[in-house]
C-alpha positions in Angstrom: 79.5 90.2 79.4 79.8 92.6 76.2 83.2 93.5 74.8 83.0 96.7 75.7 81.7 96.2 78.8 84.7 94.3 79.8 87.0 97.0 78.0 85.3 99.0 80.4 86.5 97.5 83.2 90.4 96.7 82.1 90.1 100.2 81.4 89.1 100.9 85.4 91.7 98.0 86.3 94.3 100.0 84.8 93.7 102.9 86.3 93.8 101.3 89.6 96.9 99.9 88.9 98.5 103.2 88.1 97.5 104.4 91.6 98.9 101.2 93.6 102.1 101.5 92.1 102.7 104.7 93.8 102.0 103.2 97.6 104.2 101.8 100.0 102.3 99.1 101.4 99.6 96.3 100.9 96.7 97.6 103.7 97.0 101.1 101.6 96.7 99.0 98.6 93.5 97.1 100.1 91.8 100.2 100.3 91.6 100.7 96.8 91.2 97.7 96.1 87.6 98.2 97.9 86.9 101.0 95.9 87.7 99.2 92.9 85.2 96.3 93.8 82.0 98.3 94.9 82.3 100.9 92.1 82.9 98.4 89.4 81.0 95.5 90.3 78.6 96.9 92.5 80.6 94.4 95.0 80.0 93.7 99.0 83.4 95.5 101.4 85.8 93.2 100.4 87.5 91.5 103.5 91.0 90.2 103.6 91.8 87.5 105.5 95.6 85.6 106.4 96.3 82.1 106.0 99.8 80.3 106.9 101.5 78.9 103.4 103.0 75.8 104.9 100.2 73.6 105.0 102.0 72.1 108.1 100.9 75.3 110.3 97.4 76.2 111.5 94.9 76.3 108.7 92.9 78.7 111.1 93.0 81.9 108.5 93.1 85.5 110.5 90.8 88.7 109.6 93.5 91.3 108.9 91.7 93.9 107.4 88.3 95.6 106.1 87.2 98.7 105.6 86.6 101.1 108.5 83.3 102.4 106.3 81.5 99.6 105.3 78.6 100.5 103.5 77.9 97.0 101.9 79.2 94.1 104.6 79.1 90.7 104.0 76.4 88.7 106.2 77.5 86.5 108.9 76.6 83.3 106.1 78.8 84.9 103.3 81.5 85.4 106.0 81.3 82.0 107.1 81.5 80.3 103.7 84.4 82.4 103.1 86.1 80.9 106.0 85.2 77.0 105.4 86.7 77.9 101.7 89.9 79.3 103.0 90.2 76.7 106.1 88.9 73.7 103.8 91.5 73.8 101.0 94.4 71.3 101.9 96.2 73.2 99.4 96.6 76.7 98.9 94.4 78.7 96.4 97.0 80.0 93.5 94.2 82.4 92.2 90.7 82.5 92.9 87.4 80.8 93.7 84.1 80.9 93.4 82.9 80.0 97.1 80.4 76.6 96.4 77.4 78.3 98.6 73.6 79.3 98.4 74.0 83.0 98.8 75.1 84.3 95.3 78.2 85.3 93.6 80.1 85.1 96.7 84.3 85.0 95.6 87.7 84.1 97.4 90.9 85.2 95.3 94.5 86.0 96.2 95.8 89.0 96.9 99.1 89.1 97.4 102.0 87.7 100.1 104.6 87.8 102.5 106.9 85.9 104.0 104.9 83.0 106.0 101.2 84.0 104.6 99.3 83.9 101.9 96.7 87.0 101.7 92.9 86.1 100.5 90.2 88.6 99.9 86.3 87.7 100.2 83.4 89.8 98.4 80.0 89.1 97.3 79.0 90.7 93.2 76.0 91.1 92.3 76.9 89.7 88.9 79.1 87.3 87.8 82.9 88.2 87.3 84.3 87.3 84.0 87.5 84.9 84.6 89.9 87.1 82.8 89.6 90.2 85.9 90.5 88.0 88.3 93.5 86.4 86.6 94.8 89.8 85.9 94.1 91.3 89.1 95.9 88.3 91.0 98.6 88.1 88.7 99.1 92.0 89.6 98.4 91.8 93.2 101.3 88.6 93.6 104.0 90.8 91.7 103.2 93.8 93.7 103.3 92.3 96.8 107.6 91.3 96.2 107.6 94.9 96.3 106.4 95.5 99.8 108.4 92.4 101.1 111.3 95.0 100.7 109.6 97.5 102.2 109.1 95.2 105.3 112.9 94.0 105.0 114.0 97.7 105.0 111.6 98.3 108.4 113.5 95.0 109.9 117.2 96.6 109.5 116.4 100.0 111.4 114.5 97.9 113.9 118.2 95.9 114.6 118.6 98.5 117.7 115.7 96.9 119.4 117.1 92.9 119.3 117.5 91.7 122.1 120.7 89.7 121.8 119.7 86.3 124.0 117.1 85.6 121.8 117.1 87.7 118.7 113.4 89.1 119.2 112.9 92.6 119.7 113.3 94.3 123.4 111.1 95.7 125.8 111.6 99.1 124.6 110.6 98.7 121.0 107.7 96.7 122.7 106.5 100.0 124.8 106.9 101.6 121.2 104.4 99.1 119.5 102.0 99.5 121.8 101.7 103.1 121.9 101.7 102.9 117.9 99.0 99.9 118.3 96.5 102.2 120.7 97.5 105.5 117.5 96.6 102.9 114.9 93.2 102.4 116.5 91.9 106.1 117.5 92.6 106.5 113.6 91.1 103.1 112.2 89.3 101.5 114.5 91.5 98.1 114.5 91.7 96.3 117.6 95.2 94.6 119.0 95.3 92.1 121.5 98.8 91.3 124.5 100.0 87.8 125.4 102.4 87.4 127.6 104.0 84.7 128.5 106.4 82.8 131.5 108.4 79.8 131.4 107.1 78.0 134.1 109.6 76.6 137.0 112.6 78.4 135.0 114.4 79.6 138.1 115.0 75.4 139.2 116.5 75.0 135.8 118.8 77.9 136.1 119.8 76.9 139.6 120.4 73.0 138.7 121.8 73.4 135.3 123.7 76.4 135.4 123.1 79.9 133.2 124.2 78.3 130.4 122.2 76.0 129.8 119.5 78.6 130.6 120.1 80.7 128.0 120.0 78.3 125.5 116.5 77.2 126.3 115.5 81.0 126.0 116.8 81.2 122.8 114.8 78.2 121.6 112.0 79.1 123.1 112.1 81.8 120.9 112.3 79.9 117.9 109.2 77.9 118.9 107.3 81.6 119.3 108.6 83.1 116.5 107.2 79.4 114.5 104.2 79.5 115.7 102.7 82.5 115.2 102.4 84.7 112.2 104.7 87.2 110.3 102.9 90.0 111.4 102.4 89.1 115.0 105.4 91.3 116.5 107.2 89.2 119.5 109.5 90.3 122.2 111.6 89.5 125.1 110.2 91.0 127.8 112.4 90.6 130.5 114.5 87.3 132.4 112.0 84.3 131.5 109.1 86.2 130.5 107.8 86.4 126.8 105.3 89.1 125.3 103.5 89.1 121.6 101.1 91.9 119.9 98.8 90.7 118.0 97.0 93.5 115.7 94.3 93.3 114.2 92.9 90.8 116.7 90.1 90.4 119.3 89.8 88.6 122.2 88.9 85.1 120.6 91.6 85.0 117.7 93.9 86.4 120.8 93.0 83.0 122.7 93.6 80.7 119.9 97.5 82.5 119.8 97.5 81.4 123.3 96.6 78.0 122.5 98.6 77.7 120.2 101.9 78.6 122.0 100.8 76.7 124.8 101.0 73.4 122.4 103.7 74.3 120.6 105.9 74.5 124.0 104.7 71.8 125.4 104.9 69.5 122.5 108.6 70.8 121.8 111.7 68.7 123.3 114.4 71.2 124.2 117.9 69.5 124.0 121.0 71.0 125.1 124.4 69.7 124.7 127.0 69.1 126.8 129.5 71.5 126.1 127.1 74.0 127.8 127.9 72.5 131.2 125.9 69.6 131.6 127.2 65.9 132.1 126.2 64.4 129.6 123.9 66.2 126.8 119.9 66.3 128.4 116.8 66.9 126.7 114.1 69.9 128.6 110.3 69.6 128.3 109.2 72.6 129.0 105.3 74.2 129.8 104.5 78.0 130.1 101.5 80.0 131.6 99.8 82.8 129.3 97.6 86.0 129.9 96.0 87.6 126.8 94.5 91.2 127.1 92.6 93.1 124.4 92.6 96.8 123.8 90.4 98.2 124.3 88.3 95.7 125.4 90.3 95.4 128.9 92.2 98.4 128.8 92.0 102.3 127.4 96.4 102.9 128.0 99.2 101.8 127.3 99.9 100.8 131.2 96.4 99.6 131.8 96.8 96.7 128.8 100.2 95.7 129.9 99.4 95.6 133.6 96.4 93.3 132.8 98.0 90.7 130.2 100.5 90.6 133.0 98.6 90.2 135.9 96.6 87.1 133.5 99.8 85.3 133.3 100.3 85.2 137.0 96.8 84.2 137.4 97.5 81.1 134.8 100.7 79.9 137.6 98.6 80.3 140.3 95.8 78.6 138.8 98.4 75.3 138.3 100.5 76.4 135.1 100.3 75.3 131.8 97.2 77.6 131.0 95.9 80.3 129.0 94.3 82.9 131.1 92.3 85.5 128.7 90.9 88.5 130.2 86.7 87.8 131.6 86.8 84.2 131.0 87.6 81.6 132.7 90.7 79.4 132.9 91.4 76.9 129.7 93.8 73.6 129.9 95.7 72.7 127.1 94.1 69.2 126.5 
């Protein structure tokens, strides 16, 4: 690449720096960051994709965003090396990579953070990018990104009328909020959401032969296993008594499953122990199963009542199917194993 030909582009870099800077959050930020690619580099829709930081999580990564007008879209291969790059890596990529695959320039690099995530996005050139671009451009994207962690921190302290105070997750009324907000986001953009809901299975005995007590402290753990296990920008709530409830955006049917799954395990694999001074004789440790339904608008549903009615009336088909499963709308039952 000539000089000038890559003054050219710092020059273009620049320039879509100066417009970032004047947003308020990163998915605004990805959309220029797609214009950027395909005008400069003549670039595939870039795709950006989520992957837990602690390499003790799921190394699953998540599709949280692409453009709603691709014009140039990765084929299923490029997408698929993409994901064995991100999901292979036992550590996580500090700046970028060139994706070891037969199907051309094909690039991972970092763009950007939150709390629990790390943010990758994927693109195909139809030349190679000069090592210098991407080490400015990720060096930009990581500093920019502290920014809209306050952003989302200023969003959390107006939301502190919808905690619910048991568990510390938001309530059922900021829930109904979501998902009208969820079902707005798509008519504009397209982006699927998926509902789990959740029940603590045979709850009522413990509450009966331990006292409320002790009840309410297994909630509240409960919640800390939820909140664990999935990500930052999966919004979880307390639904009501024993019963759980998490939106997932951005998130079909078979990504929707796998959150399912993944509670399921991380209940089940949890020992709850409560001490005595919350009534018990002696201080006991719960193990504890649950029974999901998962829902996807608007795969299953078109309102806001029809998705809530159906991921709810899922979870009551996982009890009656025998507990301790995932029940997903159209398919059939699935056992932890």
């Amino acid at each position: 690449m000539s000089d000038e030909l890559l003054g050219k582009h710092y020059k273009n870099l620049l320039d879509f720096i100066f417009k970032c800077d004047q947003l308020d959050s990163l998915k605004k930020v990805y959309e220029l960051l797609n214009e950027f690619w395909m005008k400069e580099f003549n670039s595939s829709s870039i795709i950006i994709y989520s992957v837990f930081k602690e390499a003790s999580k799921s190394r699953n990564c998540r599709q949280v965003w692409q453009s709603k007008n691709e014009t140039k879209p990765l084929l299923q291969k490029e997408l698929n090396s993409i994901r064995e790059c991100l999901r292979g890596n036992e550590k996580i990529i500090q700046s970028w990579a060139h994706v070891d695959a037969d199907v051309g320039n094909l690039y991972v690099f970092a763009c950007g953070e939150s709390f629990d995530q790390a943010f990758y996005a994927g693109l195909r050139t139809d030349d190679v990018v000069q090592t210098q671009i991407f080490d400015y451009l990720v060096t930009y994207l990581s500093n920019a990104s502290q920014k809209y962690k306050k952003f989302s921190e200023a969003d959390k302290l107006k939301s502190l009328v919808h905690i619910d105070d048991v568990t510390g997750l938001y309530n059922q009324r900021k829930f109904l909020k979501d998902i009208d907000d969820q079902i707005l986001k798509f008519s504009e953009t397209g982006e699927v959401f998926s509902v789990v809901f959740i029940d603590i299975d045979h709850f009522k005995s413990v509450n009966d032969g331990h006292g409320h007590l002790v009840g309410t402290q297994l909630l509240s753990d409960v919640a800390k296993v939820l909140k664990r296990v999935i990500r930052e920008t999966d919004l979880c709530y307390r639904y009501g008594g024993d019963e759980f409830v998490i939106v997932v955006p951005t998130c079909d049917s078979k990504n929707a499953k796998e959150v399912g799954l993944r509670i399921l395990r991380g209940i089940t694999k949890e020992s709850f122990y409560v001490s005595e001074e919350k009534g018990l004789n002696g201080s006991h440790t719960f193990s504890l199963s649950v029974s999901v339904g998962v829902a996807t608008y608007p795969v299953d549903a078109k309102t806001q009542i029809e998705i809530i009615s159906f991921a709810d009336k899922m979870m009551y088909k996982a009890k009656q199917s025998g507990r301790g499963k995932v029940c997903c709308a159209g398919e059939m039952f699935t056992e932890d194993e």
